[in-house]
PDB file as gemmi writes it, atoms N, CA and C in Angstrom:
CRYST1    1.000    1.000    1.000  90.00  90.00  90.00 P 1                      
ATOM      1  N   UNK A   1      36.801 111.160  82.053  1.00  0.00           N  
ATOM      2  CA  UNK A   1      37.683 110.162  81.534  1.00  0.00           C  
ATOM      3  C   UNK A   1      37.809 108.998  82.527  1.00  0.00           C  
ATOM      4  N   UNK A   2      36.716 108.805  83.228  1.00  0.00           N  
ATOM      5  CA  UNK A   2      36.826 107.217  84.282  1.00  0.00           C  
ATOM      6  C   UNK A   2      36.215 106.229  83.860  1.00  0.00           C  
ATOM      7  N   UNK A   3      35.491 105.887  82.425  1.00  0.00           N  
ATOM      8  CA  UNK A   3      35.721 105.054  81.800  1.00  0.00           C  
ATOM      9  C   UNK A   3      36.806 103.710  81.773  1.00  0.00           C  
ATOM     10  N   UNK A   4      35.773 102.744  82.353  1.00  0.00           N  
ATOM     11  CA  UNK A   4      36.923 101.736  82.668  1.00  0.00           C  
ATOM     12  C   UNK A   4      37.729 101.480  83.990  1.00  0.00           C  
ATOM     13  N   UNK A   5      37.837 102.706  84.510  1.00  0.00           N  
ATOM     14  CA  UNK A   5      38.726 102.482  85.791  1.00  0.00           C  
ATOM     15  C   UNK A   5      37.926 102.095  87.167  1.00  0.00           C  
ATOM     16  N   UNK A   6      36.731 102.092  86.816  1.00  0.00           N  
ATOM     17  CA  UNK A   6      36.159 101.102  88.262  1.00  0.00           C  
ATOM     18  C   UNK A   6      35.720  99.761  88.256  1.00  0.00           C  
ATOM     19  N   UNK A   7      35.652  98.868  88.867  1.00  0.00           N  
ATOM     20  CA  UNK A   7      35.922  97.551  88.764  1.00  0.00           C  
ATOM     21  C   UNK A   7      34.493  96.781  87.957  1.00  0.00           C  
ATOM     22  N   UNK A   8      33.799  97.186  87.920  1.00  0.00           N  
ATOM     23  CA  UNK A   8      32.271  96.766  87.632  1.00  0.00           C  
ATOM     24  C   UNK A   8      32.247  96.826  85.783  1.00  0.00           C  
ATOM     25  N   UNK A   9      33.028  98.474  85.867  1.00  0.00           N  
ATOM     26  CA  UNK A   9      32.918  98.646  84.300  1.00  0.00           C  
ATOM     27  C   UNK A   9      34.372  97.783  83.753  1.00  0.00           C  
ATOM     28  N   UNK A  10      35.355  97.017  84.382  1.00  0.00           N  
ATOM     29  CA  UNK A  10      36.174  96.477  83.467  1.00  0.00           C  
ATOM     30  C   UNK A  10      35.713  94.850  83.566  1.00  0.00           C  
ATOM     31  N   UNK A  11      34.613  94.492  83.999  1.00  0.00           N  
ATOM     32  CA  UNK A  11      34.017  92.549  84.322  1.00  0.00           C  
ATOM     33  C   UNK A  11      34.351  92.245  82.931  1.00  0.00           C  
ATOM     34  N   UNK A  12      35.423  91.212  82.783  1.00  0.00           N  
ATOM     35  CA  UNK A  12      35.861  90.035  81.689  1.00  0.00           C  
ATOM     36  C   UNK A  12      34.101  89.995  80.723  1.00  0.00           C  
ATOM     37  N   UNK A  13      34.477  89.697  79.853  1.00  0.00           N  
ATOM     38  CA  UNK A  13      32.722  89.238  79.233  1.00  0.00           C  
ATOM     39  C   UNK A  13      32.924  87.301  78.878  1.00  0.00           C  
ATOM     40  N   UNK A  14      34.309  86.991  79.429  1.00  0.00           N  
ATOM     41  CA  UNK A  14      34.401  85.810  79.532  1.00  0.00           C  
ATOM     42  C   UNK A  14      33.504  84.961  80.495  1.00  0.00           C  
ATOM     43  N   UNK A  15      33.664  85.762  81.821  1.00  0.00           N  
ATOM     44  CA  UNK A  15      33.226  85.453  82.922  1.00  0.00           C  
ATOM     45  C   UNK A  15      31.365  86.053  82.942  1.00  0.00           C  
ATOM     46  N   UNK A  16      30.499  86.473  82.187  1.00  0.00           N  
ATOM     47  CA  UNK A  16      29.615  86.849  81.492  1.00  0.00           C  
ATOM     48  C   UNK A  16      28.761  85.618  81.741  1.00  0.00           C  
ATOM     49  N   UNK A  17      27.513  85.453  82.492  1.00  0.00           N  
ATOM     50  CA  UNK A  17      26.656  83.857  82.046  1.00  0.00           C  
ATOM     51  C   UNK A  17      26.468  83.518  80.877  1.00  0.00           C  
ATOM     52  N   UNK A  18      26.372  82.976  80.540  1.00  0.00           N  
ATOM     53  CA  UNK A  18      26.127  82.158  79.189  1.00  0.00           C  
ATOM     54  C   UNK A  18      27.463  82.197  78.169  1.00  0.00           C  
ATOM     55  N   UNK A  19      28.285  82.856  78.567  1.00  0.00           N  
ATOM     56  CA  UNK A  19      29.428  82.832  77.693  1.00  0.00           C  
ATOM     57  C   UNK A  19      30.160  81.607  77.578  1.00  0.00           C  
ATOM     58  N   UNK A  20      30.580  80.792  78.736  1.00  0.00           N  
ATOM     59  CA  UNK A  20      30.789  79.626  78.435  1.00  0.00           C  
ATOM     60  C   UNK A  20      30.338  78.544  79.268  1.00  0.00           C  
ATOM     61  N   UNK A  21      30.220  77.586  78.517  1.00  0.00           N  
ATOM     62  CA  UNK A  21      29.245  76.632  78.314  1.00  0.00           C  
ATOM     63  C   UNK A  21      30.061  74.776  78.658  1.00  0.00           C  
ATOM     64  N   UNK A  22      30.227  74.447  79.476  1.00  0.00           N  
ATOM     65  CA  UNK A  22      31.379  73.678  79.018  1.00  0.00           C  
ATOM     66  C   UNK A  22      30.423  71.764  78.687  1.00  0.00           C  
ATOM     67  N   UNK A  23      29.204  72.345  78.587  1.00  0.00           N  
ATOM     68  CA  UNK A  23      28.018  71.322  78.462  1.00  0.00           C  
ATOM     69  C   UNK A  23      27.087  71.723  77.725  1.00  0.00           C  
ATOM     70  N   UNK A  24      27.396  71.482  75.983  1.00  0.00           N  
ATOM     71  CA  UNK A  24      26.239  72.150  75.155  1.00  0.00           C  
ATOM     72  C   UNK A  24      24.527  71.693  74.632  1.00  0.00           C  
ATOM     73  N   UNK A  25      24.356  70.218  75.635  1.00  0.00           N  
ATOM     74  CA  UNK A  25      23.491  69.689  75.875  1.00  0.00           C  
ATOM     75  C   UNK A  25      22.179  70.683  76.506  1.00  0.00           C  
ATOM     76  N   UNK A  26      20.758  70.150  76.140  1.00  0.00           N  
ATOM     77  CA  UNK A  26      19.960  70.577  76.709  1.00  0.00           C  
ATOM     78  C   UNK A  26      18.996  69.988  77.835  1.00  0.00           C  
ATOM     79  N   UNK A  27      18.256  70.152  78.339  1.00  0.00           N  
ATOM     80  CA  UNK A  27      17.739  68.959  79.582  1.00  0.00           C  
ATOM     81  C   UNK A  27      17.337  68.184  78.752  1.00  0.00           C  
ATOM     82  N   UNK A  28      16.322  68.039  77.297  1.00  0.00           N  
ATOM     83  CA  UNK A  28      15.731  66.848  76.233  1.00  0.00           C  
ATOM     84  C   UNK A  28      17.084  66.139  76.099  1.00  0.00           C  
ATOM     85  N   UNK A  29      18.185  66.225  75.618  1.00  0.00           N  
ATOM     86  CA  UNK A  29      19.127  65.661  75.205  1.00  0.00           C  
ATOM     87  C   UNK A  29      19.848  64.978  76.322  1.00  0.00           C  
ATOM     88  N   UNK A  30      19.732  65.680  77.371  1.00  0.00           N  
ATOM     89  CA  UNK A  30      20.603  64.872  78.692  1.00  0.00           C  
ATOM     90  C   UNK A  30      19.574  63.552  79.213  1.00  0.00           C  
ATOM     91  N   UNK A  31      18.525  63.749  79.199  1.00  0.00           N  
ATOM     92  CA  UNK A  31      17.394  63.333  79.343  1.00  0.00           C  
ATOM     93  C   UNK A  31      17.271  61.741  78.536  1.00  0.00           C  
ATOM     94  N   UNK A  32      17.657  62.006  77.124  1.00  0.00           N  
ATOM     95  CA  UNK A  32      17.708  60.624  76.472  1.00  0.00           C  
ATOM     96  C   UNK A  32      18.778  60.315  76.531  1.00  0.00           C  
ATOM     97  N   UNK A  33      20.114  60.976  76.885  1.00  0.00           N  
ATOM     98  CA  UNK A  33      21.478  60.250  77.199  1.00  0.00           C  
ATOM     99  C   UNK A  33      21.319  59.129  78.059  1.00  0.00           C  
ATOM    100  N   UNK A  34      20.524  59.726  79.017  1.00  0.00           N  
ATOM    101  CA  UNK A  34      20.449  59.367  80.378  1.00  0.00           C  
ATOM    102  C   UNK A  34      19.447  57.968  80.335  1.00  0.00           C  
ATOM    103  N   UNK A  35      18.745  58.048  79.446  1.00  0.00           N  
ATOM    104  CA  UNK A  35      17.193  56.630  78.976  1.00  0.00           C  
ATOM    105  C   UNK A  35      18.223  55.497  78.575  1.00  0.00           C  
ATOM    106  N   UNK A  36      19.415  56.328  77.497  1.00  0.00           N  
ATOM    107  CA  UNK A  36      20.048  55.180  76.729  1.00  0.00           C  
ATOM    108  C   UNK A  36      20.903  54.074  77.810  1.00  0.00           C  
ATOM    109  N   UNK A  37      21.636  54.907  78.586  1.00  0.00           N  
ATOM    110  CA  UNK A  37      22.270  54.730  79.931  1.00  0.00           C  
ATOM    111  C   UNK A  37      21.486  53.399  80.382  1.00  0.00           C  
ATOM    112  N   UNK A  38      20.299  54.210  81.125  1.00  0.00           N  
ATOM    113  CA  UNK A  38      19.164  52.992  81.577  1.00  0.00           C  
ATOM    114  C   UNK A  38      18.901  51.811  81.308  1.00  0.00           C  
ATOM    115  N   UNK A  39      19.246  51.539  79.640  1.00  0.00           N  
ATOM    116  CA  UNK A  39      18.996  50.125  79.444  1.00  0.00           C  
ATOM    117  C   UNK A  39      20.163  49.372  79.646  1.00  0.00           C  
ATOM    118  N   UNK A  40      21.628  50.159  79.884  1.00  0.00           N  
ATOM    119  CA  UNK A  40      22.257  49.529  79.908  1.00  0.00           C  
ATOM    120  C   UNK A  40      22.626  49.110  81.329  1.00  0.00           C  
ATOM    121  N   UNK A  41      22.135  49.075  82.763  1.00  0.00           N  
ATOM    122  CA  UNK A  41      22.100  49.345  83.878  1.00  0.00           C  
ATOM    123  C   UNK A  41      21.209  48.667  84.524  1.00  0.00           C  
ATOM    124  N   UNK A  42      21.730  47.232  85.243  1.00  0.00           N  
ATOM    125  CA  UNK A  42      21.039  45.940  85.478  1.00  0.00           C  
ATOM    126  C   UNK A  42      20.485  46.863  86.640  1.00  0.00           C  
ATOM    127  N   UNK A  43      18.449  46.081  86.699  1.00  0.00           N  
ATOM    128  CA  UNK A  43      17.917  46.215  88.343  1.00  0.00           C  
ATOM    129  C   UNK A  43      18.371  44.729  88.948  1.00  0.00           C  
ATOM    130  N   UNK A  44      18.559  44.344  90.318  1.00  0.00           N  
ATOM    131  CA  UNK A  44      18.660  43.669  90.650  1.00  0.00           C  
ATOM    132  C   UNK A  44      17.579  43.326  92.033  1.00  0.00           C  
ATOM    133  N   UNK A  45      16.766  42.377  91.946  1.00  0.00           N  
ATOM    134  CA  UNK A  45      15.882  42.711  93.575  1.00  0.00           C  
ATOM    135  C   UNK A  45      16.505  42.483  94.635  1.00  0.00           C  
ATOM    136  N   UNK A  46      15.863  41.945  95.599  1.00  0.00           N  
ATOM    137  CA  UNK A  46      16.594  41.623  97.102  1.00  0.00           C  
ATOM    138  C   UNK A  46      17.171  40.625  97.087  1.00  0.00           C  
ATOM    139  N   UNK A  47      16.948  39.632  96.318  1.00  0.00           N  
ATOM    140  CA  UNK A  47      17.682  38.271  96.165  1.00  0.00           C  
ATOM    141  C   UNK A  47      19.050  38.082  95.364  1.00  0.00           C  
ATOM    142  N   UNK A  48      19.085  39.417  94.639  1.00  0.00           N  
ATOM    143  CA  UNK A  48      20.088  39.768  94.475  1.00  0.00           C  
ATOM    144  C   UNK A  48      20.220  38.928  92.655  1.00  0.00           C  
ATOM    145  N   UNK A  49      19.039  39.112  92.084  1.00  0.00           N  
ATOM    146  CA  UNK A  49      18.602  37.825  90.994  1.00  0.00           C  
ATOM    147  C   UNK A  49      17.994  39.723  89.920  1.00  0.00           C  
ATOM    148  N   UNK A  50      19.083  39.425  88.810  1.00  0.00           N  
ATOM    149  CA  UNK A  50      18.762  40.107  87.838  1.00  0.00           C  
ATOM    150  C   UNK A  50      16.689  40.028  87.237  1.00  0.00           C  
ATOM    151  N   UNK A  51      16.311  41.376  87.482  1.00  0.00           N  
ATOM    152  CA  UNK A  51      15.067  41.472  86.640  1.00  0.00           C  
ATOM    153  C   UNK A  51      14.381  42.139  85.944  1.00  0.00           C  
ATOM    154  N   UNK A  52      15.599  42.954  85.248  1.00  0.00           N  
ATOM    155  CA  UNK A  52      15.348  43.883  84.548  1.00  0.00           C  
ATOM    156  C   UNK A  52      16.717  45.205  84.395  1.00  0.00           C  
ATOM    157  N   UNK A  53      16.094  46.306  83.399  1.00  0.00           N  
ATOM    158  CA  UNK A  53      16.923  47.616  83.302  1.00  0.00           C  
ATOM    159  C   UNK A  53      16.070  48.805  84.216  1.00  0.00           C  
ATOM    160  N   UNK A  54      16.746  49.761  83.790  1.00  0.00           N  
ATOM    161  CA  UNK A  54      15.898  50.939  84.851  1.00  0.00           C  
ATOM    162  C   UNK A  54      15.689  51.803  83.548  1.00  0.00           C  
ATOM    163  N   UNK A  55      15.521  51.234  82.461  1.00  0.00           N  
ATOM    164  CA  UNK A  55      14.699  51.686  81.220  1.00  0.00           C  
ATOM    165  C   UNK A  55      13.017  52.525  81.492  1.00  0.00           C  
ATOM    166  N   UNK A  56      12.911  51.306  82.380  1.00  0.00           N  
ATOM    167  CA  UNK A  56      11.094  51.731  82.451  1.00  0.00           C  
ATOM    168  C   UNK A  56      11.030  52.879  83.211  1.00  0.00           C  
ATOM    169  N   UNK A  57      11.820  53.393  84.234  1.00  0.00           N  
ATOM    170  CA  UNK A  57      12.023  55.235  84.865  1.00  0.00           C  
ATOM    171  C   UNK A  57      11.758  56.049  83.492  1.00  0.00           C  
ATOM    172  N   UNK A  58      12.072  55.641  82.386  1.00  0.00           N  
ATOM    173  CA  UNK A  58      12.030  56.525  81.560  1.00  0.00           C  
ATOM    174  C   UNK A  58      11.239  56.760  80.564  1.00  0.00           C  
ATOM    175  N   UNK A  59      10.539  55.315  80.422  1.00  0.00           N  
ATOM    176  CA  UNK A  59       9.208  54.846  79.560  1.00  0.00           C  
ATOM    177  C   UNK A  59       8.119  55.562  80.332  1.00  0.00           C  
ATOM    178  N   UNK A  60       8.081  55.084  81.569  1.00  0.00           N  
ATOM    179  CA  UNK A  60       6.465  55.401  82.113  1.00  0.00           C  
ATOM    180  C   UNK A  60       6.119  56.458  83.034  1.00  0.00           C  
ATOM    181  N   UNK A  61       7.495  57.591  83.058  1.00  0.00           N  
ATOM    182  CA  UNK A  61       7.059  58.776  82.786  1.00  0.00           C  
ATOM    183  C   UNK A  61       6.509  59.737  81.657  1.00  0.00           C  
ATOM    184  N   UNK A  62       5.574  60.284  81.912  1.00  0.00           N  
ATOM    185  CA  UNK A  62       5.041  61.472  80.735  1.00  0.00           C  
ATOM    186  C   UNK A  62       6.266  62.231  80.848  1.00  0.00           C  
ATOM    187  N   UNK A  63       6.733  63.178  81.376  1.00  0.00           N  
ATOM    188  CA  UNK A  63       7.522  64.515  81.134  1.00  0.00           C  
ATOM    189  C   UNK A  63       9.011  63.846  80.502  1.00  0.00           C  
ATOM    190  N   UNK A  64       8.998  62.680  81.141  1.00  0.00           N  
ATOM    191  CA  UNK A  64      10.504  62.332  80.710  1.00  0.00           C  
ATOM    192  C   UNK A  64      10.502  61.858  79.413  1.00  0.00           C  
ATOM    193  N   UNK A  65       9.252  61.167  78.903  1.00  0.00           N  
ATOM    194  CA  UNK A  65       9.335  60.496  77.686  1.00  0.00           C  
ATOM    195  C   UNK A  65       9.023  61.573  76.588  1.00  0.00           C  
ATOM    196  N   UNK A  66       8.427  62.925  77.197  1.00  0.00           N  
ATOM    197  CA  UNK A  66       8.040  63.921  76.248  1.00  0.00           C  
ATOM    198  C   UNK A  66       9.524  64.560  76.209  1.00  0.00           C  
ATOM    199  N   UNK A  67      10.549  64.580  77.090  1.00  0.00           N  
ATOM    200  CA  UNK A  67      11.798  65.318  76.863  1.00  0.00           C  
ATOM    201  C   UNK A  67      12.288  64.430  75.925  1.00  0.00           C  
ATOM    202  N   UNK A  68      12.430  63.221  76.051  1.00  0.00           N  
ATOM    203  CA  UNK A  68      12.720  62.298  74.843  1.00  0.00           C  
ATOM    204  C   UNK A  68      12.500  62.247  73.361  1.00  0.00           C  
ATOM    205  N   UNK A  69      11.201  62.721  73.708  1.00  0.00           N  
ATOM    206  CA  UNK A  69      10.686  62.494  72.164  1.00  0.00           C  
ATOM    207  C   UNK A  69      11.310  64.397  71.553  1.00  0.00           C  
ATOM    208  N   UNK A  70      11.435  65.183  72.534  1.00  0.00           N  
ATOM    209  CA  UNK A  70      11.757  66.754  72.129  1.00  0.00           C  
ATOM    210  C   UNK A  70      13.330  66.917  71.131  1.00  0.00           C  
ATOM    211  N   UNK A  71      14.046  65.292  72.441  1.00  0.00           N  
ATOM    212  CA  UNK A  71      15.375  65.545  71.766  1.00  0.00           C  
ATOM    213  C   UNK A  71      15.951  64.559  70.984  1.00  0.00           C  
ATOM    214  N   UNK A  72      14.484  64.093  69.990  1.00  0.00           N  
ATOM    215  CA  UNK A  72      15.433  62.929  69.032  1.00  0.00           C  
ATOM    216  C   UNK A  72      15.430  63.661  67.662  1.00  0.00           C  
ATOM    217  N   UNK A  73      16.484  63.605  66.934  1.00  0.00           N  
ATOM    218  CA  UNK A  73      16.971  64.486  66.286  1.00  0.00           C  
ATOM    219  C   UNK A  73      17.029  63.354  64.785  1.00  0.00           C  
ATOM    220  N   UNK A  74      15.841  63.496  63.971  1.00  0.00           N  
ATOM    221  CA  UNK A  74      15.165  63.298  62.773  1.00  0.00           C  
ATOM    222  C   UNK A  74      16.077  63.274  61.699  1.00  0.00           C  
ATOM    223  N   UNK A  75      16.711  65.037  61.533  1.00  0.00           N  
ATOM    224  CA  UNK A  75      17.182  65.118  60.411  1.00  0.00           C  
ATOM    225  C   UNK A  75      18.470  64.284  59.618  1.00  0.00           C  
ATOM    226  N   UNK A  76      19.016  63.427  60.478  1.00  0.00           N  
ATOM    227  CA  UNK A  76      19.588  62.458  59.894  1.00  0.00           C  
ATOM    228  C   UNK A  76      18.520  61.273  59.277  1.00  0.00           C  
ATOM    229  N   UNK A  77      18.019  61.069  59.957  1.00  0.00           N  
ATOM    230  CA  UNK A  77      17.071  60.185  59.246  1.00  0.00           C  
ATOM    231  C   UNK A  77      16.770  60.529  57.729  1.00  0.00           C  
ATOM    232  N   UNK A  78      16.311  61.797  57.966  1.00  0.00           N  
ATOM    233  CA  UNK A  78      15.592  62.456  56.227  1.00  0.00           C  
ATOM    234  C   UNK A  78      16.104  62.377  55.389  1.00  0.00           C  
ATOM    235  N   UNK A  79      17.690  63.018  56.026  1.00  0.00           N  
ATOM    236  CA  UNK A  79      18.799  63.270  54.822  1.00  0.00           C  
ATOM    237  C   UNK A  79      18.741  61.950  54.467  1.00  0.00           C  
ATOM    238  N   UNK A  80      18.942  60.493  55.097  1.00  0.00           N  
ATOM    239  CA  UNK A  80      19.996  59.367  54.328  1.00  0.00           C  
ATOM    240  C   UNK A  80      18.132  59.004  53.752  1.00  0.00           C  
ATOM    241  N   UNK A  81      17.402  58.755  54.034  1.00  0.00           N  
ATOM    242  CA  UNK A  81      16.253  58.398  53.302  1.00  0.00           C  
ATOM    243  C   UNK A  81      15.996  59.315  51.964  1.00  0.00           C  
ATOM    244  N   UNK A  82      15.985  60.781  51.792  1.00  0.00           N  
ATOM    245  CA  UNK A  82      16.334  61.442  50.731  1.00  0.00           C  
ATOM    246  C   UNK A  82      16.799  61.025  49.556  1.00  0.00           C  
ATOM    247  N   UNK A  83      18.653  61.031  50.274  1.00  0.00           N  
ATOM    248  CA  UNK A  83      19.434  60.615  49.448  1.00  0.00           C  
ATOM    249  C   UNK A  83      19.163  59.258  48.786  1.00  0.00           C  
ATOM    250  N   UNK A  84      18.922  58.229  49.579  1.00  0.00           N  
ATOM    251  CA  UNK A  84      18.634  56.885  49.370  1.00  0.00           C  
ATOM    252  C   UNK A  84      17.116  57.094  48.078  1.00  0.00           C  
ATOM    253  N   UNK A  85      16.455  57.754  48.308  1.00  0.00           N  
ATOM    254  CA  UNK A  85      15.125  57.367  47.495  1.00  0.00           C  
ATOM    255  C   UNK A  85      14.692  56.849  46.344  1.00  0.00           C  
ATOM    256  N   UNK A  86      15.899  57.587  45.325  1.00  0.00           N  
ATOM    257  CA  UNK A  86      15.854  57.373  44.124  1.00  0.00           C  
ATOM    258  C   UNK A  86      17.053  56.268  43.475  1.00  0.00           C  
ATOM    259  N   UNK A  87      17.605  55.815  44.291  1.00  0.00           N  
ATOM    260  CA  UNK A  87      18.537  54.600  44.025  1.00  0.00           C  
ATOM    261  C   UNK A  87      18.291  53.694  44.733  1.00  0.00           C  
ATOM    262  N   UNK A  88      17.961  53.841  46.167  1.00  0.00           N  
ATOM    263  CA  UNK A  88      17.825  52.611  47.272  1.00  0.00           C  
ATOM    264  C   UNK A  88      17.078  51.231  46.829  1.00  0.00           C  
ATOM    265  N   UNK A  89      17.030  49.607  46.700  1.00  0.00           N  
ATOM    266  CA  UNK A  89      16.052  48.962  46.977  1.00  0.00           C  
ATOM    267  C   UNK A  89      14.569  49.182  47.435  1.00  0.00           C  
ATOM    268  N   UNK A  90      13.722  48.876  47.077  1.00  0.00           N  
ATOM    269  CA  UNK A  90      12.866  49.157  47.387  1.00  0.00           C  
ATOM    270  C   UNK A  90      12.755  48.536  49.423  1.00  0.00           C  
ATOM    271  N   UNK A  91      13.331  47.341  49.913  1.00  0.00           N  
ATOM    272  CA  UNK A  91      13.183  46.752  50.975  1.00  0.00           C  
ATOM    273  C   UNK A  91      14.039  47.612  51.675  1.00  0.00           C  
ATOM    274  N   UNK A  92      14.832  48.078  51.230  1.00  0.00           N  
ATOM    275  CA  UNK A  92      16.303  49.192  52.162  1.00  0.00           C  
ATOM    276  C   UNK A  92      15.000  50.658  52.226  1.00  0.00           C  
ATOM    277  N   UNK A  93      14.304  50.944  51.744  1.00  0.00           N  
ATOM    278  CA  UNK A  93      13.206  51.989  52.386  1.00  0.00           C  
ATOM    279  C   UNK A  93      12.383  51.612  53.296  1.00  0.00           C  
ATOM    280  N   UNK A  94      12.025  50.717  53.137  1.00  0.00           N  
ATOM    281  CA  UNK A  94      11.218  50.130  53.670  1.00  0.00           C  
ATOM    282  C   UNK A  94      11.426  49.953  54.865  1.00  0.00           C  
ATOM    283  N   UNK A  95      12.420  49.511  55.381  1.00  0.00           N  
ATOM    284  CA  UNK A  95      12.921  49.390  56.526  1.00  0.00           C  
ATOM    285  C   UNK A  95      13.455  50.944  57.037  1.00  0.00           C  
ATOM    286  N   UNK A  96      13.934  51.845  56.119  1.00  0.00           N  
ATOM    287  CA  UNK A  96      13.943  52.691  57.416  1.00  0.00           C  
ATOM    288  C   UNK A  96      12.355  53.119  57.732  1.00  0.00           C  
ATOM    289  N   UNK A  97      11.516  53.271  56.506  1.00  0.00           N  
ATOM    290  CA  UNK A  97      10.335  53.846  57.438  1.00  0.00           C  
ATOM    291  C   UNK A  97       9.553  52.973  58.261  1.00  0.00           C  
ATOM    292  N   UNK A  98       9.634  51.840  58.459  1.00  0.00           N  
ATOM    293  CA  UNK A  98       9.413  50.895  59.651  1.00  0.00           C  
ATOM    294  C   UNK A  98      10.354  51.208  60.815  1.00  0.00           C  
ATOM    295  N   UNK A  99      11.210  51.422  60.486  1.00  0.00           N  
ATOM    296  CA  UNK A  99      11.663  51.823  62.023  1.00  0.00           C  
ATOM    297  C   UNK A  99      11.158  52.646  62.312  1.00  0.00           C  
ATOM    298  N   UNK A 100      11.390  53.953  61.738  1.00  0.00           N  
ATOM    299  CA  UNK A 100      10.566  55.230  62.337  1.00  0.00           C  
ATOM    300  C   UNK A 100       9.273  55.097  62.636  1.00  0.00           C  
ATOM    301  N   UNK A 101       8.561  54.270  61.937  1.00  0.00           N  
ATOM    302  CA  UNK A 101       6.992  54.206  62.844  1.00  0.00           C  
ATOM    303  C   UNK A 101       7.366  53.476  63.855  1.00  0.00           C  
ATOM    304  N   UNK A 102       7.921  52.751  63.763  1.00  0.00           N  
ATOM    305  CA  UNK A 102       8.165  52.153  65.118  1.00  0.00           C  
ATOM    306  C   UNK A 102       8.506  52.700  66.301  1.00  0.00           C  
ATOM    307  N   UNK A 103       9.292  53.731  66.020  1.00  0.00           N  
ATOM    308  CA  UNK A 103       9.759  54.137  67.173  1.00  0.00           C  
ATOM    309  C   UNK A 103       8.183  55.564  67.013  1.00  0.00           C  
ATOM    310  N   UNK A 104       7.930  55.951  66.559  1.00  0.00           N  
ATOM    311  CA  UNK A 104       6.750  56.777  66.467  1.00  0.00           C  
ATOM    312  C   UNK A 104       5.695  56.343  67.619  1.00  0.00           C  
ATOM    313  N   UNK A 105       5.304  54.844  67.305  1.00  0.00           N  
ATOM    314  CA  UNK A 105       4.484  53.784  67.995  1.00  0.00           C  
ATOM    315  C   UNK A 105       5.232  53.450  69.190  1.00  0.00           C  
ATOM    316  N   UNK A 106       6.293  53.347  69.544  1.00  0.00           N  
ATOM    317  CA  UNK A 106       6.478  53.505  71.153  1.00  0.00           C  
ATOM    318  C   UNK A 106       6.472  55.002  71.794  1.00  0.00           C  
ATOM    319  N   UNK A 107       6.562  55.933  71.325  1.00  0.00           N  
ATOM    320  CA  UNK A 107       6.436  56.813  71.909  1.00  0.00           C  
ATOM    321  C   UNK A 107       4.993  56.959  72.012  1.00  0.00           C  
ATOM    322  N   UNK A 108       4.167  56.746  70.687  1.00  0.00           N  
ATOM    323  CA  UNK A 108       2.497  57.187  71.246  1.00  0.00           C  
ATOM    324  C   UNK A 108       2.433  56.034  72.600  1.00  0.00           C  
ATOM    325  N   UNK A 109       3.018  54.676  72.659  1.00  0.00           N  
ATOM    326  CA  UNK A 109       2.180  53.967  73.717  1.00  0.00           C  
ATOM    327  C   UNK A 109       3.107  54.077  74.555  1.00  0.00           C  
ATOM    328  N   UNK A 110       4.139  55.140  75.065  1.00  0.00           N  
ATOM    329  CA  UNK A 110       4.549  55.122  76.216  1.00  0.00           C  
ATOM    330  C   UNK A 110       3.683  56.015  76.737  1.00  0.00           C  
ATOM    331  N   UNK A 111       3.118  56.953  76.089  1.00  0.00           N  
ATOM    332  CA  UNK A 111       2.651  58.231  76.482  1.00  0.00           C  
ATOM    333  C   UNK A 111       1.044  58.274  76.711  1.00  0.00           C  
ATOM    334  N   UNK A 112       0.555  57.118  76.117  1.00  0.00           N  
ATOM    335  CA  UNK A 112      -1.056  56.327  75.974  1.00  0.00           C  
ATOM    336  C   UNK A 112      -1.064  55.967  77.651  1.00  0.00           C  
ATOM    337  N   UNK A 113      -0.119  55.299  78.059  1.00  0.00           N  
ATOM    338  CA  UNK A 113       0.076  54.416  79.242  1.00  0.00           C  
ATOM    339  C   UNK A 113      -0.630  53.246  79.169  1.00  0.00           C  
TER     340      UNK A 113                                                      
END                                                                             
């Protein structure tokens, strides 16, 4: 009957790894948080004369732009194009699937180099 009464067998399952989480992000998703961030985040050179974002850290890496492309999350896209299909304008489709190649086409030529 010592069930329980030694310290190992009563460990919380709170305190358990993976039990809690207080960041339900994955490295793909932190990854493009972090790209979006970038553009918004002046470089400045030595002269102290704006010339750019720190966007391109994130373009003209391979691994980073492949975590990017892992964590962009489509299925909103589908659904409102779906829904949209059979009522939408024909130019209101049109435009979303131009964006999406678009953004399709920067990812092949970030990754082309």
């Amino acid at each position: 009957m010592s069930a329980g009464t030694e310290q190992h067998q009563r460990f919380p399952r709170a305190l358990a790894p993976g039990y809690f989480r207080p960041d339900d992000l994955d490295f793909a998703q932190r990854v493009e948080m972090t790209a979006q961030l970038a553009r918004q985040l002046r470089f400045h050179d030595l002269n102290n004369q704006e010339v750019g974002d720190w966007s391109a850290l994130f373009t003209n890496d391979a691994t980073l732009m492949m975590a990017r492309i892992a964590a962009a999350d489509l299925w909103p896209r589908q659904q409102r194009f779906t829904a949209d299909a059979e009522t939408a304008p024909l130019p209101s489709l049109a435009r979303q699937v131009l964006s999406l190649a678009g953004e399709l086409d920067f990812w092949w030529r970030s990754l082309a180099g």
